[in-house]
C-alpha positions as CSV (number, residue, x, y, z in Angstrom):
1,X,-13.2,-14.1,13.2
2,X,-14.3,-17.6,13.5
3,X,-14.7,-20.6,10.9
4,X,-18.6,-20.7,11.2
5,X,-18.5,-16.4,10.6
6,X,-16.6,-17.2,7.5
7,X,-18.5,-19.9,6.2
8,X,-21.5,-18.1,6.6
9,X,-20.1,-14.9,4.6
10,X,-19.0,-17.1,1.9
11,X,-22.3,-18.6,1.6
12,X,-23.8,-15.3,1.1
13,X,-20.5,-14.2,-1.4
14,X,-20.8,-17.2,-3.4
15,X,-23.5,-16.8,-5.9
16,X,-22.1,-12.9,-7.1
17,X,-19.0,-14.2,-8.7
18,X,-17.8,-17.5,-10.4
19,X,-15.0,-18.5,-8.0
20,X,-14.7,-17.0,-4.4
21,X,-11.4,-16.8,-2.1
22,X,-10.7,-15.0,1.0
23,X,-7.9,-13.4,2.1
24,X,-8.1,-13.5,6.1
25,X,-5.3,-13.0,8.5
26,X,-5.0,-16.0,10.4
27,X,-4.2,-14.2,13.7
28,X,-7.7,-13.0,13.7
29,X,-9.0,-16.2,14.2
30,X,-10.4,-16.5,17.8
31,X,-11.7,-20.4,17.5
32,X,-8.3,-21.6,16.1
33,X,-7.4,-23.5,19.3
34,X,-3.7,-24.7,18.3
35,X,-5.2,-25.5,14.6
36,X,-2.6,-24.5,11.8
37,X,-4.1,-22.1,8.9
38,X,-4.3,-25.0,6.3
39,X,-6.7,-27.1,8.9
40,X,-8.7,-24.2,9.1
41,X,-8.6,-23.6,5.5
42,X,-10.2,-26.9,5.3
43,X,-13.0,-26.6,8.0
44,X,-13.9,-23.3,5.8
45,X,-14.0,-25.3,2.3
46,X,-16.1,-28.1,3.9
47,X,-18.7,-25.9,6.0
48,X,-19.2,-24.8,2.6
49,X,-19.0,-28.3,0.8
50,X,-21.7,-29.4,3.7
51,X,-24.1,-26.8,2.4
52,X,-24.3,-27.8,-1.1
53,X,-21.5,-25.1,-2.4
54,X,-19.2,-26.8,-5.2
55,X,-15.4,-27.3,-3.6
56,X,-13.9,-26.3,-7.2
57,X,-15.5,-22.9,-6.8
58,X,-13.9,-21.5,-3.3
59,X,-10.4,-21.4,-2.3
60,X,-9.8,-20.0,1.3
61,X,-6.9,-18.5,2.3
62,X,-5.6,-17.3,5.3
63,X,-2.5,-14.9,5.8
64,X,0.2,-15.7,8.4
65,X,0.0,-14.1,10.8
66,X,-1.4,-11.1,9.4
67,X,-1.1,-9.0,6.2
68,X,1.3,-6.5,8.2
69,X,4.2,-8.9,7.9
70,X,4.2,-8.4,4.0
71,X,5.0,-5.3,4.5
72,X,8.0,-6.0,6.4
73,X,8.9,-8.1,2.6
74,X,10.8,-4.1,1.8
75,X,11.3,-2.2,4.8
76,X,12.2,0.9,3.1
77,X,9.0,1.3,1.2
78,X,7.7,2.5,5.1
79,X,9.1,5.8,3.9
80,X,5.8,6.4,2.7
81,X,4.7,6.7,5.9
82,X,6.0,10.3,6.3
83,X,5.4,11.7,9.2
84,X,7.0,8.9,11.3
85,X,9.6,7.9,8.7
86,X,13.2,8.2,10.1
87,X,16.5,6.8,10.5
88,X,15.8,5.3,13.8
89,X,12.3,3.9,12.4
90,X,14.0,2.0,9.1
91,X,16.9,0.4,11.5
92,X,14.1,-0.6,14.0
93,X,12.0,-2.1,11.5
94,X,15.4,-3.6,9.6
95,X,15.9,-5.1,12.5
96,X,12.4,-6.7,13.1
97,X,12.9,-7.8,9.4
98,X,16.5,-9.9,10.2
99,X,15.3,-11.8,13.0
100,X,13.1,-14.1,10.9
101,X,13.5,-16.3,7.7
102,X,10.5,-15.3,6.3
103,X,8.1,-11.9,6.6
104,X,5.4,-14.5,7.2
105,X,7.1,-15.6,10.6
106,X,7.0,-12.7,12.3
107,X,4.8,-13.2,15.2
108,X,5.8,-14.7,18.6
109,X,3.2,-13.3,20.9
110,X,-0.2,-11.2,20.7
111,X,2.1,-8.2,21.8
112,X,4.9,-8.5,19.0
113,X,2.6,-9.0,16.1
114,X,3.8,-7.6,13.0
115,X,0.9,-4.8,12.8
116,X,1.8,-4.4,17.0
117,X,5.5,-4.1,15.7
118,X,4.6,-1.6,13.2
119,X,2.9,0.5,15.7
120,X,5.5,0.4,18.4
121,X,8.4,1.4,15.6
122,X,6.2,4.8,14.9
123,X,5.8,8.0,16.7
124,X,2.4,7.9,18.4
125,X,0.0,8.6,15.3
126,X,1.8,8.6,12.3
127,X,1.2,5.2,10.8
128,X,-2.4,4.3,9.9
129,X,-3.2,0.2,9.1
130,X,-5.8,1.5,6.6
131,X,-3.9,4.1,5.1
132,X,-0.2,3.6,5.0
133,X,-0.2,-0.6,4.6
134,X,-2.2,-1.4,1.2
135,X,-0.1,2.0,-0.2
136,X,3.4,0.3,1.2
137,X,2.5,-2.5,-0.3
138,X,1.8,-1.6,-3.4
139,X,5.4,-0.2,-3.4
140,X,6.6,-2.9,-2.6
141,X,4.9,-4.4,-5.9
142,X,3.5,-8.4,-6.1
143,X,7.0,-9.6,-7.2
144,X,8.6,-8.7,-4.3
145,X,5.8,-9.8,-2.0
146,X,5.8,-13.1,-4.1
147,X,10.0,-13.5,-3.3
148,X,9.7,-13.0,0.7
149,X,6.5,-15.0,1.5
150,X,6.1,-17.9,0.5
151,X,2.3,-18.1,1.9
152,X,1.3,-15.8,0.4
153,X,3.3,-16.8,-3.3
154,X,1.7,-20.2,-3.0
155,X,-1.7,-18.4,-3.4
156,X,-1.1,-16.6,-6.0
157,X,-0.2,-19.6,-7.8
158,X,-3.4,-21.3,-6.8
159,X,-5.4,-18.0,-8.2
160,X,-2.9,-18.2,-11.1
161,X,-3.8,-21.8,-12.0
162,X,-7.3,-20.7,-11.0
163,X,-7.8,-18.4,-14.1
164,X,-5.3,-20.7,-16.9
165,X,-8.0,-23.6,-15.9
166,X,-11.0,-21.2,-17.1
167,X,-9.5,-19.9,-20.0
168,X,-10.6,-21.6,-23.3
C-alpha cells in the first residue's frame, strides 16, 4: 500500500457514500519511510483535499501495526481456531500478549508481526487470516477491543462523533 494508491481509491470511494474512512493496517505501508501513522493519515486527507474532496467528509485511519494485534486484545477467544487450539497455543499466545502494554504494540520486526506471531503459535495450517481473525474478533466484541487499544478506541470515537454531528 502506498499514500498515492490510497488517495486514488478514496477518490473513486468518495462519491458512493456521505463520509468515507479507511481502515488500513499501517504495516502495509511500503512508502512510509520512518513516517508515524498520523503523518500518513494526513498526506491521505490532503491528497484528497488537493483534488477538490471536502476534508469534513474523509477520515483516514490506519491500524497499528496491523488488525492481527486486536486480536491478541482476548487471547482465549483463539479457541475458535479449532484445529490448532491447545494448551501450548493459549500460553504461547498469553505470552506474546504480556510482553506489551498495549495489543497495538506488538510489532518489533517484519518477522514478529502480530499476524507473523499468530502463524508461528499454530500448527502449520490451522489458522486462516480471512477466516479465523474477523470471527475472533467478533468474540472478542467492540468493548473489549475498545479497552486494549487505544488506536483503534480513538477511532471509534471519531466515527462516534461522526454520526452525533449528522443527526438532526
Amino acid at each position: 500500500m502506498t499514500v498515492e494508491r490510497l488517495v486514488n481509491f478514496m477518490r473513486h470511494q468518495y462519491y458512493e457514500a456521505d463520509r468515507l474512512t479507511t481502515f488500513v493496517d499501517f504495516y502495509g505501508f511500503q512508502d512510509a519511510n520512518g513516517r508515524s501513522a498520523s503523518v500518513l493519515e494526513n498526506e491521505i486527507l490532503q491528497g484528497l483535499v488537493q483534488q477538490g474532496l471536502q476534508a469534513h467528509r474523509i477520515m483516514p485511519y490506519l491500524q497499528m501495526y496491523e488488525f492481527e494485534a486486536l486480536l491478541f486484545s482476548d487471547v482465549d477467544k483463539f479457541e475458535y481456531v479449532l484445529d490448532g487450539w491447545n494448551v501450548r497455543v493459549k500460553e504461547q499466545l498469553l505470552t506474546i500478549s504480556q510482553q506489551f502494554l498495549t495489543p497495538e504494540a506488538i510489532n518489533n520486526h517484519p518477522s514478529t508481526a502480530p499476524s507473523k506471531r499468530i502463524l508461528n503459535v499454530f500448527p502449520a495450517g490451522t489458522y486462516s487470516k480471512t477466516i479465523h481473525g474477523p470471527i475472533i474478533a467478533e468474540e472478542i466484541g467492540i468493548d473489549t477491543l475498545r479497552q486494549r487499544c487505544p488506536g483503534f478506541n480513538g477511532w471509534i470515537e471519531r466515527l462516534e462523533q461522526w454520526k452525533a454531528m449528522s443527526q438532526p
